[in-house]
ChimeraX commands (.cxc) that place a marker at each C-alpha (Angstrom):
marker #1 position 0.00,0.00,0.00 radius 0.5
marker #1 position 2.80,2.37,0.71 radius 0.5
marker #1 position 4.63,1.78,-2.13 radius 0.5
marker #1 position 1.67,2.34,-4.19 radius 0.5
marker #1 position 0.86,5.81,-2.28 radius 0.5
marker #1 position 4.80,6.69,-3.52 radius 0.5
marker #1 position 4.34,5.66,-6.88 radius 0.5
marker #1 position 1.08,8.34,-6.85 radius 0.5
marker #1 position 2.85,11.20,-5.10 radius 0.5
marker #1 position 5.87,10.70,-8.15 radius 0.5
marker #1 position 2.97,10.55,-10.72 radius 0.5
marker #1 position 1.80,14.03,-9.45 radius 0.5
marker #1 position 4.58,15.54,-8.57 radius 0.5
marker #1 position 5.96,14.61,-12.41 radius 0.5
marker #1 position 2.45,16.45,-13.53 radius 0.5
marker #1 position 3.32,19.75,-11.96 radius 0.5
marker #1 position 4.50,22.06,-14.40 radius 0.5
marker #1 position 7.25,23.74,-13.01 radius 0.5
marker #1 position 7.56,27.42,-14.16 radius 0.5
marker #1 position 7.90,29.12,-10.67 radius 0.5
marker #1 position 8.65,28.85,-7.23 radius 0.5
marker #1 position 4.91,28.23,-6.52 radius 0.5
marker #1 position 4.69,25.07,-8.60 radius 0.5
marker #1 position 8.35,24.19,-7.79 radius 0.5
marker #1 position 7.33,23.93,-3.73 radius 0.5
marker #1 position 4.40,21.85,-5.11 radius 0.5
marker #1 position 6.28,19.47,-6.54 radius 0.5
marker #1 position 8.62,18.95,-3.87 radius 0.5
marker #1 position 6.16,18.48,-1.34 radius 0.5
marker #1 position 4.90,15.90,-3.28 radius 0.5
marker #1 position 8.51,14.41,-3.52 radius 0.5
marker #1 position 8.65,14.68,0.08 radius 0.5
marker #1 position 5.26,12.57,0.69 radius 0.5
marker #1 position 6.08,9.82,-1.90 radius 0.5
marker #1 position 9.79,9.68,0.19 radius 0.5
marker #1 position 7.80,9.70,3.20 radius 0.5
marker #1 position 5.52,6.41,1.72 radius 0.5
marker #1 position 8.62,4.58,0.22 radius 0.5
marker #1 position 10.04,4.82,3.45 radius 0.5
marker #1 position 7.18,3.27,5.16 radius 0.5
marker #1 position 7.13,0.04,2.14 radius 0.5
marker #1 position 10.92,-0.62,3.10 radius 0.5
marker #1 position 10.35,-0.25,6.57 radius 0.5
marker #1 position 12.27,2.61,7.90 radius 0.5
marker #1 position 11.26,5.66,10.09 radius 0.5
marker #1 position 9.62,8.53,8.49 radius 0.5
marker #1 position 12.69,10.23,6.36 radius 0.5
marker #1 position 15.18,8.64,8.11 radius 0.5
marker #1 position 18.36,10.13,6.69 radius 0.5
marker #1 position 16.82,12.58,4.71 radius 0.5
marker #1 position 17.90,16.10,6.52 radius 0.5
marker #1 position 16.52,18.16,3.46 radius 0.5
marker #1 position 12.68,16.32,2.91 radius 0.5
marker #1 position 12.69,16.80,7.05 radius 0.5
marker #1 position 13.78,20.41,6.69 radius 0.5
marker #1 position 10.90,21.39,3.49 radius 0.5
marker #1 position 8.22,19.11,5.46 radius 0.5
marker #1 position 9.12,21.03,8.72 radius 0.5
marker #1 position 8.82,24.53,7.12 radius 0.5
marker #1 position 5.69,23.51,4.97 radius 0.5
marker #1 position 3.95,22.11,7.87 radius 0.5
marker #1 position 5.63,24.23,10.59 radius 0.5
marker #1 position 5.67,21.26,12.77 radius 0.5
marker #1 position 7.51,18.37,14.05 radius 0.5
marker #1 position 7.88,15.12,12.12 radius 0.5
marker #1 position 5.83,12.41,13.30 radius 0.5
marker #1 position 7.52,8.94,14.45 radius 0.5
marker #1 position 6.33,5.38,13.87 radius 0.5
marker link #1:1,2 radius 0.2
marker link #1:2,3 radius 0.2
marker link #1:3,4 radius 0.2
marker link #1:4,5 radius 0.2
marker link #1:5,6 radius 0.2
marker link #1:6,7 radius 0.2
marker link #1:7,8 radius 0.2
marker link #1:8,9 radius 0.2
marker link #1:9,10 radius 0.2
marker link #1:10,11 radius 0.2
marker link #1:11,12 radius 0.2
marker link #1:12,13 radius 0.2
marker link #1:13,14 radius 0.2
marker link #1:14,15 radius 0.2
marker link #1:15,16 radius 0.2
marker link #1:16,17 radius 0.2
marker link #1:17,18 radius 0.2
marker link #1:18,19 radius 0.2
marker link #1:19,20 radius 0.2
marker link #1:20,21 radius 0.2
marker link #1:21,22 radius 0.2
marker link #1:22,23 radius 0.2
marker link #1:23,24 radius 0.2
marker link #1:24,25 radius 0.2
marker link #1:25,26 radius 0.2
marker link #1:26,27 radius 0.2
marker link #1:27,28 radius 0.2
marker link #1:28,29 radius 0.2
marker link #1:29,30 radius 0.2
marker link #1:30,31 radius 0.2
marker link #1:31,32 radius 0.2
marker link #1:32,33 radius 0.2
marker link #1:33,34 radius 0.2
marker link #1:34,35 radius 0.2
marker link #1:35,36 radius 0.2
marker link #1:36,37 radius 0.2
marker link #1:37,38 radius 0.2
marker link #1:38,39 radius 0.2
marker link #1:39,40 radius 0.2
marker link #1:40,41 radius 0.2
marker link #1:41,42 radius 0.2
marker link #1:42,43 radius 0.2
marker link #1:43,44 radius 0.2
marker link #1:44,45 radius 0.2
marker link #1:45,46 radius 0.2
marker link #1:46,47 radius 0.2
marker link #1:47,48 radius 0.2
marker link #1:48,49 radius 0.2
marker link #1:49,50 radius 0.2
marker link #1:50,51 radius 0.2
marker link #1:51,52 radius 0.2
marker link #1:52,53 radius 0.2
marker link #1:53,54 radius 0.2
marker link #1:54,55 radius 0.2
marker link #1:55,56 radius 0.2
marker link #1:56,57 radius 0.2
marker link #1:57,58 radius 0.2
marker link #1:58,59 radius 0.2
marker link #1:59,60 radius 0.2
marker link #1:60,61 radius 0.2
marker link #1:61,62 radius 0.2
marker link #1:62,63 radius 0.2
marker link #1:63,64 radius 0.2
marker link #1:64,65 radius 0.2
marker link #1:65,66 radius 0.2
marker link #1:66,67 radius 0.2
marker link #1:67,68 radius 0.2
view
């Protein structure tokens, strides 16, 4: 299931046409969630070793990360 909720965030972050900073933080937030979801199919902790998805999903969400 997770790896299929990755596979969508790609698909729609690949759809975002990226002509400004607008639709560039789009499509990285949607990079971040299908990192966050492939993640979860290997089995690791939410962006584990990923400092900069952690950093963009802290600012965007202006919150902490949740754990397993």
């Amino acid at each position: 299931m997770a790896a299929r909720k990755a596979a969508r965030a790609m698909a729609r972050a690949a759809a975002v046409p990226v002509s400004g900073d607008e639709e560039w933080y789009e499509a990285a937030g949607l990079m971040v969630e299908a990192t966050w979801h492939a993640g979860e199919a290997a089995g690791l902790s939410p962006l584990e070793g990923r400092p900069n998805c952690q950093a963009h999903l802290r600012h965007l969400m202006d919150g902490e990360i949740p754990q397993r």
